[in-house]
C-alpha positions as a Markdown table, in Angstrom:
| # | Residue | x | y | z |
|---|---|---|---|---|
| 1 | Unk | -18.1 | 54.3 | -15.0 |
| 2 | Unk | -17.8 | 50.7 | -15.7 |
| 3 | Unk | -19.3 | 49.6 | -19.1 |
| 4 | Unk | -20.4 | 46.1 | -17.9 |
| 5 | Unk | -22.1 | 45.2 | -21.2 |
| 6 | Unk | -18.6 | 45.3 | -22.5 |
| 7 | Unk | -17.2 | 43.4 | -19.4 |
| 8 | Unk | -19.5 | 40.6 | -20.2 |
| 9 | Unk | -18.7 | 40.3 | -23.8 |
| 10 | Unk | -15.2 | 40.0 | -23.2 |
| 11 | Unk | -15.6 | 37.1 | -20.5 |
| 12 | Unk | -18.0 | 35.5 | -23.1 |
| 13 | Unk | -15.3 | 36.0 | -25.5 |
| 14 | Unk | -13.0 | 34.2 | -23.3 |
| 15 | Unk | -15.2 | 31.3 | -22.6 |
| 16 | Unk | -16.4 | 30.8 | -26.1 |
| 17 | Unk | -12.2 | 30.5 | -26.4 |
| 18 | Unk | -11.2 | 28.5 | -23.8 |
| 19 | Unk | -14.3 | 26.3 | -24.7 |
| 20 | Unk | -13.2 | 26.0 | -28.4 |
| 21 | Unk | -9.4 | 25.2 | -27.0 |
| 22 | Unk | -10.5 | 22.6 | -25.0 |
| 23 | Unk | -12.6 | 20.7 | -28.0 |
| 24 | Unk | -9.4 | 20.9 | -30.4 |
| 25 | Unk | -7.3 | 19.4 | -27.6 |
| 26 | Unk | -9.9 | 16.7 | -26.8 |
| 27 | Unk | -9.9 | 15.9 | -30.9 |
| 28 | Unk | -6.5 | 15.9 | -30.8 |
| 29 | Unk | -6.2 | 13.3 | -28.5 |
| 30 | Unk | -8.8 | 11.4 | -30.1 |
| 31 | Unk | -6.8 | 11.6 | -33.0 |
| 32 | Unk | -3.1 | 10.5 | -31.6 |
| 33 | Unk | -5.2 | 7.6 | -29.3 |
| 34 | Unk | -6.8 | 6.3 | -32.5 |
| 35 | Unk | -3.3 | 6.3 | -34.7 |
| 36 | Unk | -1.8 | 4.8 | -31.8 |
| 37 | Unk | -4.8 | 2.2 | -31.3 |
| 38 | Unk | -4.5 | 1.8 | -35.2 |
| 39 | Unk | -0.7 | 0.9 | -35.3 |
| 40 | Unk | -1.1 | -1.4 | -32.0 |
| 41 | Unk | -3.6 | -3.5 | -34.1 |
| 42 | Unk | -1.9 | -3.7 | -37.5 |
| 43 | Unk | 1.3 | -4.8 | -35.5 |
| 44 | Unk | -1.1 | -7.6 | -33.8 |
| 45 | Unk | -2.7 | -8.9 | -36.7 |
| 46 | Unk | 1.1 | -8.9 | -38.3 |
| 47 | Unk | 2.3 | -11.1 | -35.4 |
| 48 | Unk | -0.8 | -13.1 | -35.7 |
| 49 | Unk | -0.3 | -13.2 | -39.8 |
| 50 | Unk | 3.2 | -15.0 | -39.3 |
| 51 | Unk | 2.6 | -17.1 | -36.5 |
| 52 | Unk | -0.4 | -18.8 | -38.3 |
| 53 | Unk | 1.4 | -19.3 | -41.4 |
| 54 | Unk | 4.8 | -20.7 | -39.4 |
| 55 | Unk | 2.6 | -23.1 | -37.5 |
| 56 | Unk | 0.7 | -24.4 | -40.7 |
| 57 | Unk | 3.8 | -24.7 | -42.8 |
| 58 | Unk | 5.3 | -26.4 | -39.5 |
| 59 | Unk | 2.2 | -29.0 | -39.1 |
| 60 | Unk | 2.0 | -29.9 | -42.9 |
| 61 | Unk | 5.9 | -30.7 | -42.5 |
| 62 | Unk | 4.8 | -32.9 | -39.6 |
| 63 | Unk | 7.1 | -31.1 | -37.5 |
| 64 | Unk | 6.6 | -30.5 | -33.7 |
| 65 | Unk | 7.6 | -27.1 | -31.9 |
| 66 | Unk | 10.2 | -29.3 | -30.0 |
| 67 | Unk | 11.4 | -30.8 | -33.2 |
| 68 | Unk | 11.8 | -27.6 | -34.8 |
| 69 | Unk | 13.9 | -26.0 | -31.9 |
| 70 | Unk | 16.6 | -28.7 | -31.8 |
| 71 | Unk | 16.8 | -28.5 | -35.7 |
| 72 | Unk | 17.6 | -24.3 | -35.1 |
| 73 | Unk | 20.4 | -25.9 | -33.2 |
| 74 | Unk | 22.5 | -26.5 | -35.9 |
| 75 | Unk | 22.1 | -23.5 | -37.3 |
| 76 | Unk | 23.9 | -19.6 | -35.8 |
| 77 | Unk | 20.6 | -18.8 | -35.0 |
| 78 | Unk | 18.7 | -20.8 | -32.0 |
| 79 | Unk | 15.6 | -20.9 | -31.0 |
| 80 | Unk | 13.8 | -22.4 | -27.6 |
| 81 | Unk | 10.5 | -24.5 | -28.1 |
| 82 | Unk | 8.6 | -21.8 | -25.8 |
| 83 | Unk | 9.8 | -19.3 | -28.2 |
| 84 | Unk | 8.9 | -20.7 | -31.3 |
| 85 | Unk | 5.4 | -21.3 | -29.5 |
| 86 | Unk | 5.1 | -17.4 | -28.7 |
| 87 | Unk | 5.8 | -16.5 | -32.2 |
| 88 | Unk | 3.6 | -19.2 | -33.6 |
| 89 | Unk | 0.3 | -17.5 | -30.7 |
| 90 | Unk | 1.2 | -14.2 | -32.2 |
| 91 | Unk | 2.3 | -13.3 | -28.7 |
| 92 | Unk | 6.1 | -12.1 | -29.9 |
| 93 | Unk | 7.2 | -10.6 | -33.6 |
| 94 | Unk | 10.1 | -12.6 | -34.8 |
| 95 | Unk | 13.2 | -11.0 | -34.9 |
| 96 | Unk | 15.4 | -11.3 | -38.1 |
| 97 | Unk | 17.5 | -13.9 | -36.0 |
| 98 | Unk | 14.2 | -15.4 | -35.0 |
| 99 | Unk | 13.1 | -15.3 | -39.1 |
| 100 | Unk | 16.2 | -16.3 | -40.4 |
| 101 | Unk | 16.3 | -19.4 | -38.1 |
| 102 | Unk | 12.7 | -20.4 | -38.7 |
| 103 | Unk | 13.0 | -20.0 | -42.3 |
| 104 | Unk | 16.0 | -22.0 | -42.4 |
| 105 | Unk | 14.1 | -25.2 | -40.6 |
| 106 | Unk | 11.0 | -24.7 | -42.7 |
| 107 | Unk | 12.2 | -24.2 | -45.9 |
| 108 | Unk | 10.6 | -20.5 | -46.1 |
| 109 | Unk | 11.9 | -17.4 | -48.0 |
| 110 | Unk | 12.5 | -14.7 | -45.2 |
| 111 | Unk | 11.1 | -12.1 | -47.6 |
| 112 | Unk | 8.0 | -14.3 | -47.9 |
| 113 | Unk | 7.6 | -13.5 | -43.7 |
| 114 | Unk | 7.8 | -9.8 | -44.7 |
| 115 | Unk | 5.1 | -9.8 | -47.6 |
| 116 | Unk | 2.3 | -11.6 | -45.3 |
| 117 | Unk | 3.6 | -9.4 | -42.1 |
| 118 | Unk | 2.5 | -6.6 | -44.8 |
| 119 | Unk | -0.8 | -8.0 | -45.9 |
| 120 | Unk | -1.3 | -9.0 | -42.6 |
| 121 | Unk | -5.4 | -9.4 | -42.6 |
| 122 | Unk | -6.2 | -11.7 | -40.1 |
| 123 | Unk | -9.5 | -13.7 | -40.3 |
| 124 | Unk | -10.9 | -15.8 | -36.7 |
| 125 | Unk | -11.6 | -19.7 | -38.3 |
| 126 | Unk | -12.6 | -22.1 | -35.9 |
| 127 | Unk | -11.4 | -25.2 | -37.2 |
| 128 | Unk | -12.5 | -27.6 | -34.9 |
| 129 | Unk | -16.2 | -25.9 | -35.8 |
| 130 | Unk | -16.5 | -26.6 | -39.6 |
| 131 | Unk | -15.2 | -29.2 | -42.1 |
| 132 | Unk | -12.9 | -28.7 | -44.8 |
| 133 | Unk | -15.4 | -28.4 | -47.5 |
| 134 | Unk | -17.0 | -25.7 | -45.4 |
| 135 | Unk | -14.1 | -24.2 | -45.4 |
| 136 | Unk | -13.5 | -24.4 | -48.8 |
| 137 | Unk | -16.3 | -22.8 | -49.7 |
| 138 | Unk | -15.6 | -19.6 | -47.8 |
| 139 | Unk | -12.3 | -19.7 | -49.2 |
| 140 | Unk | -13.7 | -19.3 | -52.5 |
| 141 | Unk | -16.2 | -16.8 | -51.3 |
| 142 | Unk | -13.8 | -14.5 | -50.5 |
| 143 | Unk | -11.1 | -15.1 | -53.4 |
| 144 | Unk | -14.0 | -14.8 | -56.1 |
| 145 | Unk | -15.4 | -11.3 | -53.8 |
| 146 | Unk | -11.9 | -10.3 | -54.4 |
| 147 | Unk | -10.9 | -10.4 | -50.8 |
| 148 | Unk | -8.1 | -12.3 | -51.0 |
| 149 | Unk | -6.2 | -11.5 | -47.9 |
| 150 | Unk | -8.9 | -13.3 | -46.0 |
| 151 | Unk | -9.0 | -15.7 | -48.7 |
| 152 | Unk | -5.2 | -16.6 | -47.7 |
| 153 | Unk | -6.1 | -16.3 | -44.0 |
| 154 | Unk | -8.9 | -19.2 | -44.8 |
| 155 | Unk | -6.0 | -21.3 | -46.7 |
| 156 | Unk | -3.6 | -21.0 | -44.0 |
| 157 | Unk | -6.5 | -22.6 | -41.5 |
| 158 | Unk | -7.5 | -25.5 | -43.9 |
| 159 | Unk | -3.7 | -26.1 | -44.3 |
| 160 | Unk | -3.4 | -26.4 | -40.4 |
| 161 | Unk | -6.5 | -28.7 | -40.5 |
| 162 | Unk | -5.3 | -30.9 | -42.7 |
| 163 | Unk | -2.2 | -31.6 | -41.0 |
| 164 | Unk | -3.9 | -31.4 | -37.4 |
| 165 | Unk | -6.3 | -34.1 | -38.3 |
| 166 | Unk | -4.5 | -36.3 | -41.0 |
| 167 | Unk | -7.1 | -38.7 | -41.2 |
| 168 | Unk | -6.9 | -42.2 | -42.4 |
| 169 | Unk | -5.7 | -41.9 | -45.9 |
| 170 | Unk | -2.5 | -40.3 | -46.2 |
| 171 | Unk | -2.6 | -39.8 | -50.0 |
| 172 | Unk | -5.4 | -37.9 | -49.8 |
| 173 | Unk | -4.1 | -35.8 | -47.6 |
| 174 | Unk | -0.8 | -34.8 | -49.2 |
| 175 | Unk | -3.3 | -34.2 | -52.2 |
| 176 | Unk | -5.2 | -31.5 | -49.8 |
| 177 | Unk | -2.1 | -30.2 | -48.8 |
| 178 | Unk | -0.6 | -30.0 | -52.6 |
| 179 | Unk | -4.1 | -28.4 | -53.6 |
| 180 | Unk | -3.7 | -25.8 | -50.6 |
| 181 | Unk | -0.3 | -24.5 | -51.4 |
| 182 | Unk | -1.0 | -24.1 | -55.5 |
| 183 | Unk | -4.7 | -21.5 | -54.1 |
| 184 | Unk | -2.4 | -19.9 | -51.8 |
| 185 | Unk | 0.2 | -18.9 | -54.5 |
| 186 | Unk | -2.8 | -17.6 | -56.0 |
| 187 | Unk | -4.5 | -15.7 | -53.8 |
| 188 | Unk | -0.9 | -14.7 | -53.1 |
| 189 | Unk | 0.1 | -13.3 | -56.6 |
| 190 | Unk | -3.8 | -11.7 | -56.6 |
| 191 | Unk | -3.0 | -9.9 | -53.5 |
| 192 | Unk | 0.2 | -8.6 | -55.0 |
| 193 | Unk | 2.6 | -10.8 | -52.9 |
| 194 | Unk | 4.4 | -11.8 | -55.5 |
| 195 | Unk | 7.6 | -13.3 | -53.6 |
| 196 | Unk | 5.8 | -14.8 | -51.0 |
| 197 | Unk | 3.4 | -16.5 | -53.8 |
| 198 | Unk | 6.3 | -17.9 | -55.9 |
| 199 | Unk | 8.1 | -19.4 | -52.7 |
| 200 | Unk | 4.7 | -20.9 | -52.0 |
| 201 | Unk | 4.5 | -22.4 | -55.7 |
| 202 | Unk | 7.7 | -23.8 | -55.4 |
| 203 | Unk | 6.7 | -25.8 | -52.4 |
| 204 | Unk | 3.4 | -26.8 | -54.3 |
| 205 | Unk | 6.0 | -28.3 | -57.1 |
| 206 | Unk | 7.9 | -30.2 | -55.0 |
| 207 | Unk | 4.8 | -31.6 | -53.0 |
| 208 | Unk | 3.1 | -32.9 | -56.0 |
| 209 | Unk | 5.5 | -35.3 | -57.7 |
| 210 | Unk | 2.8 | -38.0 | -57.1 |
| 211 | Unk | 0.2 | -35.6 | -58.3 |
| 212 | Unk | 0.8 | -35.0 | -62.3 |
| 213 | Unk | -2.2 | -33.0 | -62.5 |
| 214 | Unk | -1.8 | -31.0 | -59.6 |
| 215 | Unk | 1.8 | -30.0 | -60.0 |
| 216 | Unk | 1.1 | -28.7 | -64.1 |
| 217 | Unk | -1.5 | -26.2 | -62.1 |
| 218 | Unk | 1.6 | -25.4 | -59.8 |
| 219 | Unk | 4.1 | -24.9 | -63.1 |
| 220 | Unk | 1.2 | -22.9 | -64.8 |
| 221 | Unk | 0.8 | -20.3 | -61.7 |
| 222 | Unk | 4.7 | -20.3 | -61.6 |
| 223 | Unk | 5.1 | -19.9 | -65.3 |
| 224 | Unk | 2.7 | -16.7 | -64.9 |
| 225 | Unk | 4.4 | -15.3 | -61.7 |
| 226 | Unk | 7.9 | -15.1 | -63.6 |
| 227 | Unk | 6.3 | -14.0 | -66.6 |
| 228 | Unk | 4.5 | -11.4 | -64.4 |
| 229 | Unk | 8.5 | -10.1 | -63.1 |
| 230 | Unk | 10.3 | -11.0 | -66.4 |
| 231 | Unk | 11.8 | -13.9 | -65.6 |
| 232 | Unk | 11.0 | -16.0 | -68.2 |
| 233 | Unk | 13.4 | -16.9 | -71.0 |
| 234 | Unk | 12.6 | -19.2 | -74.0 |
| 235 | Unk | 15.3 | -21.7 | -72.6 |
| 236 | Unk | 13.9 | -22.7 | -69.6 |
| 237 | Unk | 12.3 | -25.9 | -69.3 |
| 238 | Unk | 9.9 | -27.1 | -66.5 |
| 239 | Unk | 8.6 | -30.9 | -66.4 |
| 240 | Unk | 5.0 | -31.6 | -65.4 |
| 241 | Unk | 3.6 | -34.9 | -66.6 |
| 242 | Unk | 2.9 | -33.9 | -70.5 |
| 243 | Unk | 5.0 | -30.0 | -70.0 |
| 244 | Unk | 7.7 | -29.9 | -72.1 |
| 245 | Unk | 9.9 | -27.3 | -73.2 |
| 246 | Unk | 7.7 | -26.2 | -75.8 |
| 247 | Unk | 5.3 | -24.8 | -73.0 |
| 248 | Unk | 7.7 | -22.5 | -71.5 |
| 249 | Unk | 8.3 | -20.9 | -74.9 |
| 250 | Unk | 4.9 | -20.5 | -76.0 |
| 251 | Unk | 4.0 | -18.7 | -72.5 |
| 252 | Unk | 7.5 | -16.4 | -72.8 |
């Protein structure tokens, strides 16, 4: 005689199994989708990272993408103008030919590419929407909220501004664009990108010759970078209006 009580149970059994089976492989997917989702959109806001900080550092050089292609020319490494445009859209991630030539033209350190691909937070600022002083201030809402990757993301946009829309006074605007580079060195060195924020000093340097005041704040932030890896020996000397070699010591 057939003990159906006990057939039943077993089937439920079986169920309950097959049931529970399917829920861990459904989860599982979930899982592998969202890890893959998750790498697809770091590699996107890395692409997008780059291409806004080529085409800022491009513009504030008053370079065009045209310009910028021939000049890869004379280099091993050449680049096409639609090229350079799909790296700057965040379209394509440079290759290390690709790097290497764009860093050549644009006086950028290849590993300071690699430090933003790596922060890589990238914030949507519509610049044709609000002013610089708007933009500004949102820059220093996120630096001082300790959210400096989007502070950086900010900087890069009002650096793009600036040299999109020059304005009428052009030593104002290599002021802005002096000003720019020294906060994102900081916001840089803050957010632990410590090559890419001395690469960016450096640039702040040599764009504020005219600006006294301006380029002592860029040999203070570089001062504290090499201090920050070591670097720092009593017998350097760096010239800022009034800083003499005296300062260097003193900080060493």
């Amino acid at each position: 005689m057939v003990d159906r009580s006990a057939t039943t149970r077993r089937r439920s059994r079986a169920k309950s199994v097959h049931k529970s089976a399917r829920k861990t492989t459904r989860k599982t997917t979930k899982k592998v989708e969202s890890a893959s989702n998750s790498t697809v959109r770091r590699l996107e806001s890395a692409q997008l990272a780059i291409g806004n900080f080529l085409r800022a550092t491009r513009a504030a050089q008053n370079l065009t993408q045209a310009q910028v292609a021939t000049m890869t020319r004379e280099s091993p490494w050449r680049l096409s103008r639609a090229a350079i445009s799909a790296i700057e859209r965040g379209q394509n991630f440079p290759g290390m030919e690709a790097m290497l030539a764009l860093a050549n033209v644009l006086f950028v350190d290849p590993k300071e590419l690699v430090e933003r691909a790596r922060l890589s937070t990238v914030v949507p600022v519509d610049i044709t929407g609000l002013s610089y002083e708007e933009l500004d201030r949102r820059a220093s809402r996120y630096f001082w909220a300790g959210d400096f990757r989007k502070a950086i993301s900010v900087y890069d946009a009002m650096l793009e501004k600036v040299a999109l829309e020059p304005g009428d006074d052009p030593v104002e605007r290599a002021r802005r664009i002096a000003t720019l580079e020294v906060r994102r060195a900081t916001a840089l060195k803050r957010a632990g990108a410590l090559l890419a924020a001395i690469s960016t000093v450096e640039r702040a340097v040599s764009l504020s010759v005219e600006f006294p005041e301006i380029q002592a704040e860029a040999y203070i932030v570089l001062a504290g970078l090499q201090c920050h890896q070591g670097q720092i020996r009593g017998h350097h000397t760096l010239q800022a209006g009034g800083l003499r070699r005296g300062f260097l010591t003193t900080l060493a």
